[in-house]
VODREN-119241 format. One record per residue (C-alpha): x negated, y, z; residue number from 1; residue in three letters. Coordinates in pm, whole numbers, plus 32768, in hexadecimal, padded with zeros to 4 digits. Each point is the difference from the previous one (the first is absolute). Layout:
N
site x:X	y:Y	z:Z	nuro:NUM	bavo:Ala
...
//
This chain:
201
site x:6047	y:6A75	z:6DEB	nuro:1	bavo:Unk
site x:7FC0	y:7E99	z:7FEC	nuro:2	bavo:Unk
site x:7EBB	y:7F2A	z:7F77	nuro:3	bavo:Unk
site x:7FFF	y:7ED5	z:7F4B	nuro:4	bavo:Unk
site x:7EDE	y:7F15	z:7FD9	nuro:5	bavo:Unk
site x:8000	y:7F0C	z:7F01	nuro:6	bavo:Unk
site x:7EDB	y:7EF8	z:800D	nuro:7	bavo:Unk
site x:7FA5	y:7EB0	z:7EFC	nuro:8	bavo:Unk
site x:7F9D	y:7EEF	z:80B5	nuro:9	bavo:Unk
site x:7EA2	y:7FB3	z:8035	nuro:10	bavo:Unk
site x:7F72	y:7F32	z:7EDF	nuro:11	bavo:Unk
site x:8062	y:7E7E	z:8002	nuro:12	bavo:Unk
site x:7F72	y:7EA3	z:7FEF	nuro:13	bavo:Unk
site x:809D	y:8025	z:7E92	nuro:14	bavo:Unk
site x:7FBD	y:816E	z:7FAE	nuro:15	bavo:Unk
site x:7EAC	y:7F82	z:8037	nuro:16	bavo:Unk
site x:8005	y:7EDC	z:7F2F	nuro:17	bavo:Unk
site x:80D1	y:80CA	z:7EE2	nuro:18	bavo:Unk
site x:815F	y:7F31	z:801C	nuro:19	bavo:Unk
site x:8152	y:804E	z:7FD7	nuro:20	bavo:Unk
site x:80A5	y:7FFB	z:816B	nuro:21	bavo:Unk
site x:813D	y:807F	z:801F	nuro:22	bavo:Unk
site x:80BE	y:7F71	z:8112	nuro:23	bavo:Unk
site x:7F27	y:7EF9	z:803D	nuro:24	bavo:Unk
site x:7F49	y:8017	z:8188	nuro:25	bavo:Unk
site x:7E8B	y:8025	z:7FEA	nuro:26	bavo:Unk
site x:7F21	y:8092	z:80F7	nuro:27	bavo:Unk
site x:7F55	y:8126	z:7FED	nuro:28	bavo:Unk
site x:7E7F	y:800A	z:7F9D	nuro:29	bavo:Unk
site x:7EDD	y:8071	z:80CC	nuro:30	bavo:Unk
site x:8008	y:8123	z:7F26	nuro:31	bavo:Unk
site x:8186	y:804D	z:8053	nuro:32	bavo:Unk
site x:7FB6	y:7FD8	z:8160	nuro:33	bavo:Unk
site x:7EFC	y:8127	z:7FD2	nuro:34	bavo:Unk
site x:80D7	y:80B2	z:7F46	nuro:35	bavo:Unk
site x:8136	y:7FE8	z:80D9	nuro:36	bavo:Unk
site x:7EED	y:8079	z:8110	nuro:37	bavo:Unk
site x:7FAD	y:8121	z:7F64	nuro:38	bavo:Unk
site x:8161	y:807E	z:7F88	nuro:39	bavo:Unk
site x:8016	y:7FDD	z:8169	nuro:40	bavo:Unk
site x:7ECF	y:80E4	z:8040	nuro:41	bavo:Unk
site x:80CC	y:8111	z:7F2D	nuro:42	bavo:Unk
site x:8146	y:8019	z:80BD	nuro:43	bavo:Unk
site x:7F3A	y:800B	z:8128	nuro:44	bavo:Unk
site x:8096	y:812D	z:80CF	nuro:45	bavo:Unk
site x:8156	y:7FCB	z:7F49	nuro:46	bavo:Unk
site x:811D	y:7F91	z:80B1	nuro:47	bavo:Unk
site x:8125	y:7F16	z:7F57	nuro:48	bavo:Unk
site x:8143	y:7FE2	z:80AE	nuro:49	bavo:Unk
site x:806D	y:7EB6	z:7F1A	nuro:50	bavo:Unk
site x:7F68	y:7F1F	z:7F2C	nuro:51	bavo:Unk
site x:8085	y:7F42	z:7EE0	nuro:52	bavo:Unk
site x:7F54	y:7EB4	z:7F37	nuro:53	bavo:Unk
site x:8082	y:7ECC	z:7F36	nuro:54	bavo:Unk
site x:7FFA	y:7EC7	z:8093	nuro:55	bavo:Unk
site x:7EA7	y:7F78	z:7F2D	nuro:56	bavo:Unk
site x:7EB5	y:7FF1	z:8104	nuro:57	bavo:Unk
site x:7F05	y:80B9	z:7F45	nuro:58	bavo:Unk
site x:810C	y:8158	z:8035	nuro:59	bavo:Unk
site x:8067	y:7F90	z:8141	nuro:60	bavo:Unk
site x:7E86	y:7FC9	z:8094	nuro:61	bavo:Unk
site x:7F82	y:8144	z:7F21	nuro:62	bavo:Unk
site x:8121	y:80B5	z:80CB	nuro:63	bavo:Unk
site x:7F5D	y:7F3D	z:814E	nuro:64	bavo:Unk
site x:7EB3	y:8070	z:7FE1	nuro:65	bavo:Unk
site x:806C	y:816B	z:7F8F	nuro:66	bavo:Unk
site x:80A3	y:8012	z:816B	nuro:67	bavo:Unk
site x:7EEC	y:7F62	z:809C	nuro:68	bavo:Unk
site x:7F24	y:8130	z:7FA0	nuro:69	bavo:Unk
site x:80D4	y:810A	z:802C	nuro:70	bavo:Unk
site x:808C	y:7F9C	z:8156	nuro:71	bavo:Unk
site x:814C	y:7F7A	z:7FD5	nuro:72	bavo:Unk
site x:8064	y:7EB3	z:7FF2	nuro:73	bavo:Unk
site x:8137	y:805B	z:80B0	nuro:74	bavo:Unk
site x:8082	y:80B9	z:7EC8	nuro:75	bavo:Unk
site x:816F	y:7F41	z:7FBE	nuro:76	bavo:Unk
site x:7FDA	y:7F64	z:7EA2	nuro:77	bavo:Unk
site x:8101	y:7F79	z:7F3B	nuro:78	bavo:Unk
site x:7F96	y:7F14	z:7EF6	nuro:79	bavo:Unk
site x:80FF	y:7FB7	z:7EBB	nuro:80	bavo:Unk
site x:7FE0	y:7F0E	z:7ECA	nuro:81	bavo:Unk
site x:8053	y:813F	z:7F3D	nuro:82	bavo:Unk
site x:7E90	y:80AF	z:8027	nuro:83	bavo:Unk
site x:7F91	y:7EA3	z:7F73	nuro:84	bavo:Unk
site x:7F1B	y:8004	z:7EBD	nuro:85	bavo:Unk
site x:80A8	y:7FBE	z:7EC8	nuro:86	bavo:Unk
site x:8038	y:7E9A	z:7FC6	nuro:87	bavo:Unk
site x:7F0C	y:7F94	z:7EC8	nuro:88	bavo:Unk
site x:80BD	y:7EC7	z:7FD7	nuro:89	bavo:Unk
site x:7F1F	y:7F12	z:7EFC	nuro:90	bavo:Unk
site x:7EBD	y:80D1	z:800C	nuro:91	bavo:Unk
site x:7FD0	y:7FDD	z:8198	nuro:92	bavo:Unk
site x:7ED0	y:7F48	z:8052	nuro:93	bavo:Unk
site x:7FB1	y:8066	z:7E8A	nuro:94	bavo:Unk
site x:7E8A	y:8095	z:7FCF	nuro:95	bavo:Unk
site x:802E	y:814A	z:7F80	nuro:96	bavo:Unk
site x:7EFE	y:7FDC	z:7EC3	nuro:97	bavo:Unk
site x:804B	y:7E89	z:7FB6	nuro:98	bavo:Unk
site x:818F	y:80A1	z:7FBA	nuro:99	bavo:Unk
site x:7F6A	y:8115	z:7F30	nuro:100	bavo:Unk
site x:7F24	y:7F3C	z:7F52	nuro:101	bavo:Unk
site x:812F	y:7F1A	z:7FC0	nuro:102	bavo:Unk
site x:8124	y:810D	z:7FA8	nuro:103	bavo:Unk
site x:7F43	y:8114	z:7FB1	nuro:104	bavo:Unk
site x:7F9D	y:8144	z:80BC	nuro:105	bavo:Unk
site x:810C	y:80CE	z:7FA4	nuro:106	bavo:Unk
site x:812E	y:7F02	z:8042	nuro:107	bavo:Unk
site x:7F30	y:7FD4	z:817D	nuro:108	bavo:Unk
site x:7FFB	y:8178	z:800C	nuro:109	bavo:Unk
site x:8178	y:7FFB	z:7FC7	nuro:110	bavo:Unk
site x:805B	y:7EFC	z:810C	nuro:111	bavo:Unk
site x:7F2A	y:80B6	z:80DD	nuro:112	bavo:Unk
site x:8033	y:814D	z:7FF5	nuro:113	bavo:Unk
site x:8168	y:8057	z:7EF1	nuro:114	bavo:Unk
site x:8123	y:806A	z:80AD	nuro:115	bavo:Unk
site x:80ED	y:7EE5	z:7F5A	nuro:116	bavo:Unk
site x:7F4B	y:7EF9	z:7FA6	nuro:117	bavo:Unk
site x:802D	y:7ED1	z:80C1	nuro:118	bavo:Unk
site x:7ED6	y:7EE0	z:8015	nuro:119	bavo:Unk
site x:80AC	y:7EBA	z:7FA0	nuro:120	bavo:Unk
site x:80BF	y:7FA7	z:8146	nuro:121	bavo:Unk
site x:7F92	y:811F	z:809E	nuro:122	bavo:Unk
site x:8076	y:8175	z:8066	nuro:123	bavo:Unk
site x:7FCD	y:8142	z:7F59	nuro:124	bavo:Unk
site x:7FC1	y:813F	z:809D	nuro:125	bavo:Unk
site x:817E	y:805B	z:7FCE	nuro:126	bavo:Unk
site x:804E	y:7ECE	z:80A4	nuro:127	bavo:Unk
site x:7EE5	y:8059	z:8107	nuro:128	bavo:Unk
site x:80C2	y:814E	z:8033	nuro:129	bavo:Unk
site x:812A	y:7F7B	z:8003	nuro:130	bavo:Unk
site x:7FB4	y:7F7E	z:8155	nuro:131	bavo:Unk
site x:7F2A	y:8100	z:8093	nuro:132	bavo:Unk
site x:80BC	y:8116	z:7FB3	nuro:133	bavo:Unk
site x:8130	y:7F9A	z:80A0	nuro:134	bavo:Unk
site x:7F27	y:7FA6	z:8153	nuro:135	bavo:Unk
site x:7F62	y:814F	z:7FE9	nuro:136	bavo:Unk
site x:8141	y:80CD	z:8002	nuro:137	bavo:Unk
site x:8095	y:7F68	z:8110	nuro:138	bavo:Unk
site x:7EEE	y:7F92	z:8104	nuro:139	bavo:Unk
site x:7EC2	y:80E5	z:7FB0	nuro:140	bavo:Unk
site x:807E	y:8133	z:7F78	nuro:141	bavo:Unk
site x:80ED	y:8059	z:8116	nuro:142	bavo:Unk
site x:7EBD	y:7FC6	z:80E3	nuro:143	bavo:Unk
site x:7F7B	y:813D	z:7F4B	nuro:144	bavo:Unk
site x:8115	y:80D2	z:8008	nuro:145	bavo:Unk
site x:800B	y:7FDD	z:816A	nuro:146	bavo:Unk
site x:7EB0	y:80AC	z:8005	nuro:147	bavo:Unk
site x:7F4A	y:7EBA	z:8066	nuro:148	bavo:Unk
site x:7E92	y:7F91	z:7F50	nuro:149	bavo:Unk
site x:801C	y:7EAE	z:7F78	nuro:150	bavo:Unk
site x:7EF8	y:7EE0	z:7F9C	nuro:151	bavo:Unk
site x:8069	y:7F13	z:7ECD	nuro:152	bavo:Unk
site x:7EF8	y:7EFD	z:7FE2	nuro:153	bavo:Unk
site x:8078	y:7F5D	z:7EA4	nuro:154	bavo:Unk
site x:7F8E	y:7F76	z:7E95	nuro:155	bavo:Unk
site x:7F5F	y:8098	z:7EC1	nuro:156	bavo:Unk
site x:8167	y:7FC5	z:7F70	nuro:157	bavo:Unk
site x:8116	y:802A	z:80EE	nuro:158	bavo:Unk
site x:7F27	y:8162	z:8043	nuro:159	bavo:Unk
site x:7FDE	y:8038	z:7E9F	nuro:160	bavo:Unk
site x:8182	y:7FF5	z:7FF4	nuro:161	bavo:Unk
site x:803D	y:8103	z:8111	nuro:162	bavo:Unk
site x:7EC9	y:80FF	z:7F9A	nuro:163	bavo:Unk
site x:80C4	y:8016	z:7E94	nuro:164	bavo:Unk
site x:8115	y:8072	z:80E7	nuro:165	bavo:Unk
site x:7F64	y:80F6	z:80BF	nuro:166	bavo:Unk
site x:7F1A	y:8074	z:7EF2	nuro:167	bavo:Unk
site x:8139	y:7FE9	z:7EFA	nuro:168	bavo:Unk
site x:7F10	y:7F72	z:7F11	nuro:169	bavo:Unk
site x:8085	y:7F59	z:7E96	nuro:170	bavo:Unk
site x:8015	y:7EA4	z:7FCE	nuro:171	bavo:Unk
site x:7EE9	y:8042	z:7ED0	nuro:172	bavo:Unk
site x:7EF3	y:80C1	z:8135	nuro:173	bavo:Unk
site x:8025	y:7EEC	z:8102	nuro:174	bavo:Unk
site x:7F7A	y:7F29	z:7F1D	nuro:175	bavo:Unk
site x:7EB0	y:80AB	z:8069	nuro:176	bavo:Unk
site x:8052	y:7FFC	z:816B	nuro:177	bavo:Unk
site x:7F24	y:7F20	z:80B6	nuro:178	bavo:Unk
site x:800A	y:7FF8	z:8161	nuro:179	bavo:Unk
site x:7E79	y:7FBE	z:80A7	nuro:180	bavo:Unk
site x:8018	y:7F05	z:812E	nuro:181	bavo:Unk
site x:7FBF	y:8062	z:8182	nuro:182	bavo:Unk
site x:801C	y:81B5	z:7F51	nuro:183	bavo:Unk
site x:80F7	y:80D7	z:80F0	nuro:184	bavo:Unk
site x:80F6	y:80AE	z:7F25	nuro:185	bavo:Unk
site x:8080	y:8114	z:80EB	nuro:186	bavo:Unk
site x:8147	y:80CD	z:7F91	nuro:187	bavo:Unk
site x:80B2	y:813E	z:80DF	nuro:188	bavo:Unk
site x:8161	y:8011	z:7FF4	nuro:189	bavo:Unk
site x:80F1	y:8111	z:8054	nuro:190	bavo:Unk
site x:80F8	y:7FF2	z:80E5	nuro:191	bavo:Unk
site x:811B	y:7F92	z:7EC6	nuro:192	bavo:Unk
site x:7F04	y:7EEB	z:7FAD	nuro:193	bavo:Unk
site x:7F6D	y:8086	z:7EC4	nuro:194	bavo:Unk
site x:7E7C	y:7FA4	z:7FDC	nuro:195	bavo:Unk
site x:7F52	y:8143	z:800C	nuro:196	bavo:Unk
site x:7EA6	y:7FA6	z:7FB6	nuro:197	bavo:Unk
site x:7EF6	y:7EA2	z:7FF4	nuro:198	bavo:Unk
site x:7EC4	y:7FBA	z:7FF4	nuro:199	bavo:Unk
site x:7F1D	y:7ED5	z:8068	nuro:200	bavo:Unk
site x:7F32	y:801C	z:812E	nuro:201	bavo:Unk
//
């Protein structure tokens, strides 16, 4: 048996003010510190033998402060492009209302949350997947199956990507999947690396 924690980031200087970020490096708010904090609060007692990030600040300093409260800052991390949020190509920086007022809820909806559909210049969520999938076979699941618990601090998208794998949702439900920032996502595996059972803490 093996545990996986999955955590959002804590909210951002742009999840605040409603924009598009993709890969783009903004800080996180006052709120995301708080909620990085208290994600922190909740593994409390739990101990991680590895942790795993993308290479944007606001995952890598939720992923600081979760150590901070639990006691270990010494935890190796390893920190990979691939965990990255999707890209959003033209719509980063974009305000979230302005581009539905100007395209329409539904097509927003679509480059938001559809499994396909790309955002002009952007990724989808296949193309997401198509990066995080690969990094999860080889460097995190292997983790699991050697019976060790393992912290991925990561991105509404690149985690949306690898809960449709381990939920084996349809590309039509994970259009409903949305992912709440600084929430710990726990999963158990067995010793083969099947998830057994999840639930947020």
């Amino acid at each position: 048996m093996s545990t996986l924690v999955l955590v959002r980031h804590g909210e951002s200087q742009w999840n605040l003010e409603n924009r598009f970020t993709g890969w783009v490096d903004v800080p996180l708010s006052e709120r995301g510190i708080e909620e990085a904090r208290s994600a922190g609060e909740k593994l409390r007692g739990m101990r991680f033998d590895k942790g795993f990030t993308s290479v944007l600040q606001r995952a890598i300093k939720t992923l600081a402060i979760i150590l901070e409260v639990t006691g270990q800052t010494d935890l190796p991390v390893e920190r990979d492009q691939a965990l990255n949020e999707r890209h959003y190509g033209d719509l980063q920086g974009l305000n979230k209302a302005e581009t539905a007022a100007k395209f329409g809820d539904a097509q927003v909806k679509l480059w938001r949350r559809s499994y396909s559909v790309r955002p002009p210049n952007g990724e989808s969520l296949a193309d997401t997947a198509a990066r995080t999938l690969p990094y999860w076979e080889k460097h995190i699941l292997p983790e699991l199956k050697a019976g060790r618990n393992i912290l991925v601090v990561a991105h509404g998208n690149s985690l949306r990507s690898l809960v449709m794998r381990l939920d084996n949702l349809s590309e039509e439900a994970v259009v409903e999947l949305n992912i709440p920032t600084g929430v710990p996502l726990q999963y158990e595996f067995s010793t083969e690396g099947v998830p057994l059972e999840h639930m947020y803490l």
